[in-house]
C-alpha positions as CSV (number, residue, x, y, z in Angstrom):
1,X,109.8,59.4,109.6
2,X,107.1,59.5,107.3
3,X,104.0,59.3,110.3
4,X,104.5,60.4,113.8
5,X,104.2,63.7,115.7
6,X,108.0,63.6,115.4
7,X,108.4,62.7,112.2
8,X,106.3,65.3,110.4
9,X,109.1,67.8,109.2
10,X,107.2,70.1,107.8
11,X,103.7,68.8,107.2
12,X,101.7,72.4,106.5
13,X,98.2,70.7,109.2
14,X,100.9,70.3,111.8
15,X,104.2,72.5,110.5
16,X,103.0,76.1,110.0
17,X,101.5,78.0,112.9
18,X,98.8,79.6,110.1
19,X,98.5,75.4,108.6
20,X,98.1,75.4,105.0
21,X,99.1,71.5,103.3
22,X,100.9,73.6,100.5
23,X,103.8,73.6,103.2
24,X,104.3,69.8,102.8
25,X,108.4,69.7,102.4
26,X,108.1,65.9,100.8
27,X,109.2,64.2,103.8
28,X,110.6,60.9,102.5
29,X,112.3,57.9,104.0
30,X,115.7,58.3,103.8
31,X,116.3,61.4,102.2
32,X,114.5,64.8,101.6
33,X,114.9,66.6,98.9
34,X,113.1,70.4,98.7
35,X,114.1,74.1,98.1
36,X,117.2,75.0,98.1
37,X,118.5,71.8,100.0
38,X,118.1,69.6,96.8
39,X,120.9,70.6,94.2
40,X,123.4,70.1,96.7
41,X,122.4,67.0,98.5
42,X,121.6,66.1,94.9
43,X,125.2,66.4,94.0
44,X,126.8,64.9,97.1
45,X,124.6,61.6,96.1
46,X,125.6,61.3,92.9
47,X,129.8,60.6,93.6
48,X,128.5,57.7,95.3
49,X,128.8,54.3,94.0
50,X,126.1,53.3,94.2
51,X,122.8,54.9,96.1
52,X,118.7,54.7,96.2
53,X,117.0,57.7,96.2
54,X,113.4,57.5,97.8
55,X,111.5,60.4,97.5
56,X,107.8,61.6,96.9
57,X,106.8,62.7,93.7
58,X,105.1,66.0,93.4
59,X,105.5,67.1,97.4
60,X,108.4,68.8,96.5
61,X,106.8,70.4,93.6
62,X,103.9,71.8,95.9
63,X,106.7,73.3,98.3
64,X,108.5,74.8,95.3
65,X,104.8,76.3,94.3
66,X,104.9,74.9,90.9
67,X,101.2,75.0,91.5
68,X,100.7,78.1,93.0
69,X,99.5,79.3,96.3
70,X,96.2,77.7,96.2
71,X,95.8,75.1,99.6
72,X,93.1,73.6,97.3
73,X,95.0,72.9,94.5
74,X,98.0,71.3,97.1
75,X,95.6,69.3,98.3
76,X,94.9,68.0,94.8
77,X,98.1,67.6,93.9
78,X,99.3,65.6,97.0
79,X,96.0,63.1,96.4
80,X,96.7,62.8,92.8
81,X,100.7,62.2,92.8
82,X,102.3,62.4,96.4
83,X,101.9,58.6,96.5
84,X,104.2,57.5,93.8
85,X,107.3,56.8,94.5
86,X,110.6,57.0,92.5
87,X,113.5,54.5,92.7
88,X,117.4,56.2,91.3
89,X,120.3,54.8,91.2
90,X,123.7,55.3,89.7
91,X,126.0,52.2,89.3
92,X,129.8,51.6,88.0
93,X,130.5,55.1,88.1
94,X,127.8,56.0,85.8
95,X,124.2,57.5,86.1
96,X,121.4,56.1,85.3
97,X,117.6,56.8,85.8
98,X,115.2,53.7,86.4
99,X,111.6,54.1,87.1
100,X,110.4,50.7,87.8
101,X,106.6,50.4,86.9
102,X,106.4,47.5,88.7
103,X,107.8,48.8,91.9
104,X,106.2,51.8,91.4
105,X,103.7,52.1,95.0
106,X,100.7,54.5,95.7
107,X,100.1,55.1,99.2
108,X,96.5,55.4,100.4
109,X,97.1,59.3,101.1
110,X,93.6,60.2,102.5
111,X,94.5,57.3,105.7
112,X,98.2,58.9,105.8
113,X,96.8,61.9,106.3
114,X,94.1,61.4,108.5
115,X,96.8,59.9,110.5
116,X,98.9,62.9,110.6
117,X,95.9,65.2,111.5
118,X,94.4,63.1,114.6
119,X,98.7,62.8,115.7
120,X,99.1,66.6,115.3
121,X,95.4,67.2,117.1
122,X,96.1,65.3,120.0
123,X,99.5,67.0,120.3
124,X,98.0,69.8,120.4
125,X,99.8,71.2,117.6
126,X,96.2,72.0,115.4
127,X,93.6,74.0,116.5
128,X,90.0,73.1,115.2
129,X,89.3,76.9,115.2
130,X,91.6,77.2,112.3
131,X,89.5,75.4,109.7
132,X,88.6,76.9,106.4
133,X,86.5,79.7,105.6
134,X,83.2,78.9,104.3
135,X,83.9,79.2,100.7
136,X,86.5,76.4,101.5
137,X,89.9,78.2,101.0
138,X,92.2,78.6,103.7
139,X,92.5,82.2,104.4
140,X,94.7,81.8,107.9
141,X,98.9,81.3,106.1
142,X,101.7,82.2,108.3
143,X,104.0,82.4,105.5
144,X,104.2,81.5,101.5
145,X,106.0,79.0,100.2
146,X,108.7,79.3,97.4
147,X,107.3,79.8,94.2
148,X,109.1,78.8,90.7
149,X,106.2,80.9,88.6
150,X,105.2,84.6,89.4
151,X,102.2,85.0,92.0
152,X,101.5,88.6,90.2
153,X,102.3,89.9,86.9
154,X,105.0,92.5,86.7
155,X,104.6,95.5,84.5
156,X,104.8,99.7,84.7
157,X,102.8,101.5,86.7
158,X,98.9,100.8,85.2
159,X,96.4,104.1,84.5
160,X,93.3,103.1,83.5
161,X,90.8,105.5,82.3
162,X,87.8,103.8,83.2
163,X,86.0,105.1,86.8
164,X,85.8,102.3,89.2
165,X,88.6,100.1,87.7
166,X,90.9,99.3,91.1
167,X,94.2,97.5,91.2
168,X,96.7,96.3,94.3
169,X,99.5,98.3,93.7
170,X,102.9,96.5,93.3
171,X,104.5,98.4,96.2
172,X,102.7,100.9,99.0
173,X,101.8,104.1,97.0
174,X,102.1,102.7,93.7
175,X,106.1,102.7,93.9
176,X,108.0,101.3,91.5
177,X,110.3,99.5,94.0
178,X,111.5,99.3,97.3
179,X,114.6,99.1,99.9
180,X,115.0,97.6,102.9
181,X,117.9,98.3,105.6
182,X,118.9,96.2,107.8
183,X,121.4,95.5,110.7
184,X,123.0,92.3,112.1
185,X,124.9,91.6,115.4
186,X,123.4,94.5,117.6
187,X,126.6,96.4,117.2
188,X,126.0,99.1,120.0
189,X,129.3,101.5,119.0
190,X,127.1,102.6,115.9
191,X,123.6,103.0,117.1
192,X,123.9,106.9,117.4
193,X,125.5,107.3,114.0
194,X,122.4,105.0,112.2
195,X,119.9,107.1,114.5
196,X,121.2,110.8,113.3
197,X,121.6,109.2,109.5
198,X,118.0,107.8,109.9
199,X,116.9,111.0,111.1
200,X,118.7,112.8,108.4
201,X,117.2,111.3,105.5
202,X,113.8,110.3,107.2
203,X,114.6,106.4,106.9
204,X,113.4,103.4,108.8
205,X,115.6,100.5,109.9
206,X,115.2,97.4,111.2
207,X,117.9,95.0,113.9
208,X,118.3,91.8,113.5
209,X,119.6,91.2,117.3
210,X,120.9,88.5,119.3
211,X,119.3,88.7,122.3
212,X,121.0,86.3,124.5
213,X,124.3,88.6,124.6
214,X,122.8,92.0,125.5
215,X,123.7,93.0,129.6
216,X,123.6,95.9,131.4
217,X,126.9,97.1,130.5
218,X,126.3,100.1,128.1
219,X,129.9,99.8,126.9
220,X,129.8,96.2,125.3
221,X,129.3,95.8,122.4
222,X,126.5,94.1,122.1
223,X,124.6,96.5,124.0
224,X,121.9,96.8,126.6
225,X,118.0,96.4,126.4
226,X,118.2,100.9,126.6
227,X,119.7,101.1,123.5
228,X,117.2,98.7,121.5
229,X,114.5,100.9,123.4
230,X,115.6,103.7,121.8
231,X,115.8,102.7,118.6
232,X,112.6,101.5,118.7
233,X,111.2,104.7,120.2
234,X,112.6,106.6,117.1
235,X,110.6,104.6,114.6
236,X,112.6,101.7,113.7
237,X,112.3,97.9,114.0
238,X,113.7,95.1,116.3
239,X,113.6,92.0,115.3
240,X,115.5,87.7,115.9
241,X,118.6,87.2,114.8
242,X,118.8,84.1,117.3
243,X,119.4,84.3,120.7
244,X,123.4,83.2,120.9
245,X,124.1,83.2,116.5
246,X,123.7,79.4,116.9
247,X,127.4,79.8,118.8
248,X,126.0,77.7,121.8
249,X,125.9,73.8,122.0
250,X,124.5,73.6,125.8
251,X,121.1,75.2,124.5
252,X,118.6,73.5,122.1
253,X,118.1,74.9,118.2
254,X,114.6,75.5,119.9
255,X,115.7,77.7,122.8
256,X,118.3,80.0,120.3
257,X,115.3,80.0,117.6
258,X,112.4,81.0,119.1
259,X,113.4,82.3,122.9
260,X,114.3,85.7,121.3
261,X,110.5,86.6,120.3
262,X,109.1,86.7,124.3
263,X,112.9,88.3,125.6
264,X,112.2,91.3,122.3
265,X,108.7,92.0,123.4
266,X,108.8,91.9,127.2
267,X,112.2,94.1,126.9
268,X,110.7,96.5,124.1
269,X,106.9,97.3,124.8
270,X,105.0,97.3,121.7
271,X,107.8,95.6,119.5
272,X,106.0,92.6,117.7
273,X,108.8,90.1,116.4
274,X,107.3,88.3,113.2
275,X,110.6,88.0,111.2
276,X,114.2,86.6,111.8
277,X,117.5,86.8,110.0
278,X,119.1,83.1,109.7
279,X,119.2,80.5,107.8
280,X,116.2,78.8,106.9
281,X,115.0,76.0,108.9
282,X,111.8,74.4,110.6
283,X,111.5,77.0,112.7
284,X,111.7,80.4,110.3
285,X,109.2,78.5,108.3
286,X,107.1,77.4,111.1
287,X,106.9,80.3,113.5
288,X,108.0,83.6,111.3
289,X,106.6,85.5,108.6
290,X,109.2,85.7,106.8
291,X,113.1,84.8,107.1
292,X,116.3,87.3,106.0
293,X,119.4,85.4,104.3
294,X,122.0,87.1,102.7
295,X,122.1,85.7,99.0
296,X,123.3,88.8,97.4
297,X,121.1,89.5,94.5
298,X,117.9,92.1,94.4
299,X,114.5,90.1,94.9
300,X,112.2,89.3,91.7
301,X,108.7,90.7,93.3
302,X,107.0,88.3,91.4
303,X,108.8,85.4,93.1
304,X,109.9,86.4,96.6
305,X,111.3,83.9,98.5
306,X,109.8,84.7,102.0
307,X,111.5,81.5,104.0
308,X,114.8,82.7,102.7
309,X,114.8,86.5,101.3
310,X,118.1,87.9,99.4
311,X,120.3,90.6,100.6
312,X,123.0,92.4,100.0
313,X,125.8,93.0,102.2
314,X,126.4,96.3,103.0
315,X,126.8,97.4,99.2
316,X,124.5,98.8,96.6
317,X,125.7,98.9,92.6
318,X,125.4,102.2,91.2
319,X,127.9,102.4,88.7
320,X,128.0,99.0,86.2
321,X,124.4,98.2,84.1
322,X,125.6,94.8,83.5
323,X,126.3,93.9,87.5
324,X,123.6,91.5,88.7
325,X,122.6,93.4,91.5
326,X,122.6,97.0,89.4
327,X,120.2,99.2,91.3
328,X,119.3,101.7,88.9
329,X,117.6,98.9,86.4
330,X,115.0,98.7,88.7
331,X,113.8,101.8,87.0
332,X,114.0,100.0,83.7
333,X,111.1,98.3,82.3
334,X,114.2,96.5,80.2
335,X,116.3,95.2,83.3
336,X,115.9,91.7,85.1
337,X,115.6,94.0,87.9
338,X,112.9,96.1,86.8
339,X,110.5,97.0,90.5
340,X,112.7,94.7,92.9
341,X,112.8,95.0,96.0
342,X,116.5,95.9,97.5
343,X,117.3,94.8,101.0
344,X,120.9,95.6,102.2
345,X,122.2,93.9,105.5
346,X,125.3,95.9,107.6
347,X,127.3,94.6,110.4
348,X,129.6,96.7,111.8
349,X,131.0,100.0,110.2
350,X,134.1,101.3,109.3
351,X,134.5,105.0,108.0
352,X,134.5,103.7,104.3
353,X,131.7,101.7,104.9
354,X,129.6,104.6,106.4
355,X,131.1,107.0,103.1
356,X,129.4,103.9,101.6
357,X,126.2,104.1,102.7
358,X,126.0,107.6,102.5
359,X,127.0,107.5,98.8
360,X,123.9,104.9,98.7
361,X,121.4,106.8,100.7
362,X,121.8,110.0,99.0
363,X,120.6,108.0,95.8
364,X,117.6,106.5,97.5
365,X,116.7,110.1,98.8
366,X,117.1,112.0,95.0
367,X,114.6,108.8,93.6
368,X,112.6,108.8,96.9
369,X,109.6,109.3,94.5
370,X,109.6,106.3,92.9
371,X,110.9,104.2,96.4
372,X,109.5,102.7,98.8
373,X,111.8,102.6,101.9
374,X,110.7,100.9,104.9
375,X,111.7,98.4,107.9
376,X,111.7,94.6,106.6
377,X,108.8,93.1,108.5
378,X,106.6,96.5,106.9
379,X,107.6,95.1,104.0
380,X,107.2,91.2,103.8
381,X,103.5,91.9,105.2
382,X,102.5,94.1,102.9
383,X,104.0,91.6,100.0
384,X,102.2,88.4,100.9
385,X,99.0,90.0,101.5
386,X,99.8,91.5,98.3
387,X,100.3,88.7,96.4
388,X,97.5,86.4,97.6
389,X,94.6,89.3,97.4
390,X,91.4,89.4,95.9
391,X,89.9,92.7,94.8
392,X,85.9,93.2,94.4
393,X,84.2,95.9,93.3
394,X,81.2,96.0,95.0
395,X,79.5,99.2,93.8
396,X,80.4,102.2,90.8
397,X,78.5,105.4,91.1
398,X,79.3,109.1,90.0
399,X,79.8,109.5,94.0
400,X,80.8,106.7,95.4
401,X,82.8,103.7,95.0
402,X,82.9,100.4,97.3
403,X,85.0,97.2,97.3
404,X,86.1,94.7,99.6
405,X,89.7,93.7,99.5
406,X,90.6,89.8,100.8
407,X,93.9,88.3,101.4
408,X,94.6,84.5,102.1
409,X,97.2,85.1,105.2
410,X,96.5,85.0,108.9
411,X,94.9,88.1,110.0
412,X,96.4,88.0,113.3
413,X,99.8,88.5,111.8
414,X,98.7,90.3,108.6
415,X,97.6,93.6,108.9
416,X,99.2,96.0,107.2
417,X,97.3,98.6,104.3
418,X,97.8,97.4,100.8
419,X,97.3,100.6,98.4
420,X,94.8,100.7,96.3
421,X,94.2,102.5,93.0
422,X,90.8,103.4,91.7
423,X,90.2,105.9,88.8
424,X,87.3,107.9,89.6
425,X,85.1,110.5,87.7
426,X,87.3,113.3,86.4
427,X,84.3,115.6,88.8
428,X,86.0,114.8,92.1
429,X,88.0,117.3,93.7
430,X,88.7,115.2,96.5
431,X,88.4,112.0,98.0
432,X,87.8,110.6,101.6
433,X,87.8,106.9,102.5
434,X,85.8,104.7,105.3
435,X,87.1,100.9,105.9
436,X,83.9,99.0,108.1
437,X,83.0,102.3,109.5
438,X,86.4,103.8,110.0
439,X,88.1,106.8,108.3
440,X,91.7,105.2,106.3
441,X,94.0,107.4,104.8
442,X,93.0,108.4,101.2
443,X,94.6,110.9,98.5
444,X,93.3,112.4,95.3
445,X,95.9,111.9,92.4
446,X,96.0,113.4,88.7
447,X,97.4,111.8,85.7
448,X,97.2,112.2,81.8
449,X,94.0,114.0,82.5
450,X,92.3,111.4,85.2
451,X,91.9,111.2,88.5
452,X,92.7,108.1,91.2
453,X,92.0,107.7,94.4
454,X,94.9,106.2,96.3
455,X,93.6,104.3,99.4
456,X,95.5,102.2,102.1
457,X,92.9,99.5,103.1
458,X,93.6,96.0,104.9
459,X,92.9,92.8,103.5
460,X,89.2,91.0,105.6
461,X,88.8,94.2,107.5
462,X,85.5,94.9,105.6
463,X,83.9,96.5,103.0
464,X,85.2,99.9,102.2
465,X,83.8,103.0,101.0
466,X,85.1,105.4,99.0
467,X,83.2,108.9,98.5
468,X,83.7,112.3,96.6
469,X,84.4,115.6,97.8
470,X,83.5,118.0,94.7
């Protein structure tokens, strides 16, 4: 289990599409304990008699991201401590905790690895072209793993005074938080009412579909290929929800995983499908961006779980400051909840359900201001980038201001514009922007006084210049 094409669960050289060893999911020999997985497997071993627990030290805590993003510093990490191995046990109905010194083993990692690369090479599963970048970090990651620290600090909106200071704004347009909307199940009977409400308050949605149950037959309800069209068409998003909702046992978990990307984008020209809504397995964390559950609680943007994001189903807390999942507080520098990110998942609707959501949507519009509301794949790009970019100011004159932004994802899933905010001489009456050569969008803004130049630039797209109109 340990070795093996087969065997490697979720190794990060062969698991992730994007590779990356911080995906390592501490593949042990009997059982495997990681993410969310471990409490209750934990639990379920410990009303046993009498058990052994193998499991690598340290593998889980590079999954969990105790140590950060880094691939380096997973590499160090698995070298130094994913060798040693713990022995637990519980006996006559009572727990105890034995590390055995003398039993205690280190694996030559550097000859277990080297093993797994040359299996996963010849498979055919690693690509030589996806090696490091020369200043030996890897810059290609499909998706981030869990993280038990913050991967960016969390405050109020930031103003500096000084020309040429930058910052990567939290959320797109310096937002302090944002919404996503989302629908499960295809539910055809209520794809007009979500197009005229979309349309009425100027909101992007995205379906999570099952592809294997649309026909021809405009009147099931699961719809037909036309309908998805024309949602897409209007600006929304289409995205996996599996192929048959796992409700099929004469398919492979392969087939109702994964067939649903090539069916979306022959069926809906132009409809990339980088996300799914399931549970999260080897293959959301292995061939998606990012994966929708539907833990009800608002997401800490400090610590977003991408393999397994929370949502709310179908219902928004307006009313009660001490809820969990009160909205409002994410207007609070005081609140848990303070610049979250909201995404709400529907099903079908019902005519309290859509007073509901009108209820909700009528808030969002009145603090559309301070929220970013988009379709959920918009928004999981634009947070990883986010939260792995480097920022470099490059050069600071009284006319012009350069930098080059860098990100460590996979550019050929990643390109979305992060905002970024520069104060610039208070002598600028306007701003324009150039990204390698190319005009991005760019805005002059006022505040206390001070001028910033907001402009959307992608992460390794090259240097970008930003000049004054006066």
């Amino acid at each position: 289990r340990v070795c093996g094409i087969g065997g490697v669960r979720d190794c990060g050289v062969a698991g992730l599409r994007g590779g990356g060893v911080a995906g390592l999911r501490g593949c042990g020999w009997r059982n495997e304990f990681s993410g969310a997985d471990k409490s209750r497997r934990y639990r379920a071993q410990i009303r046993k008699k009498t058990y052994i627990q193998h499991r690598i030290i340290g593998a889980d805590s590079v999954y969990s991201g105790k140590i950060g993003f880094s691939p380096e510093a997973g590499e160090k990490k698995i070298a130094k401590t994913a060798g040693d191995i713990i022995f637990r046990y519980e006996k006559n109905s009572r727990f105890q905790e034995y590390v055995n010194k003398t039993e205690r083993r280190r694996f030559d990692m550097k000859n277990y690895l080297s093993k797994v690369f040359l299996s996963c090479l010849a498979a055919g599963f690693l690509s030589l072209n996806t090696a490091a970048a020369p200043d030996g970090k890897n810059r290609t990651l499909l998706n981030l793993p869990p993280s038990g620290t913050p991967r960016v600090k969390v405050t109020d909106r930031v103003w500096s005074a000084t020309p040429g200071d930058a910052q990567v704004c939290l959320w797109k347009d310096d937002k302090l938080g944002a919404v996503t909307v989302t629908i499960d199940d295809n539910c055809a009977p209520d794809h007009e009412w979500w197009l005229e409400t979309g349309k009425k308050y100027n909101f992007k949605f995205t379906w999570f579909i099952n592809t294997g149950f649309i026909s021809g037959d405009p009147r099931r309800y699961q719809g037909t290929w036309d309908h998805f069209r024309k949602l897409f068409a209007a600006g929304h998003d289409v995205q996996s929800h599996t192929a048959y909702h796992l409700g099929r046992k004469d398919i492979t978990p392969e087939e109702d995983y994964l067939s649903p990307i090539a069916a979306i984008e022959k069926n809906i020209p132009g409809c990339r499908v980088l996300t799914m809504a399931s549970r999260e397995n080897e293959y959301s964390r292995n061939h998606f961006i990012a994966n929708r559950e539907t833990y009800g609680t608002l997401n800490d943007p400090a610590k977003i779980n991408y393999r397994a994001t929370c949502s709310l189903s179908g219902y928004v807390e307006l009313d009660k400051p001490r809820h969990w999942a009160y909205f409002p507080g994410i207007f609070d520098p005081s609140s848990r909840n303070f610049r979250a990110w909201c995404c709400i998942h529907y099903h079908g609707l019902n005519p309290q359900k859509k007073a509901d959501t009108i209820r909700y949507f009528d808030y969002f519009k009145e603090h559309e201001a301070d929220l970013w509301i988009t379709t959920f794949r918009e928004l999981v790009t634009y947070a990883q980038e986010r939260d792995t970019a480097e920022l470099k100011i490059t050069a600071n004159t009284p006319d012009e201001i350069k930098f080059i932004l860098t990100d460590y994802m996979d550019d050929r899933y990643f390109a979305c514009p992060l905002t970024i905010k520069i104060c610039v001489p208070s002598s600028w009456k306007g701003v324009a922007a150039k990204q390698n050569g190319k005009a991005v969008e760019a805005r002059l803004v006022e505040h206390n006084n001070h001028k910033y130049a907001f402009v959307q630039a992608v992460p390794d797209a090259g240097e970008t210049v930003v000049t004054a109109e006066k």
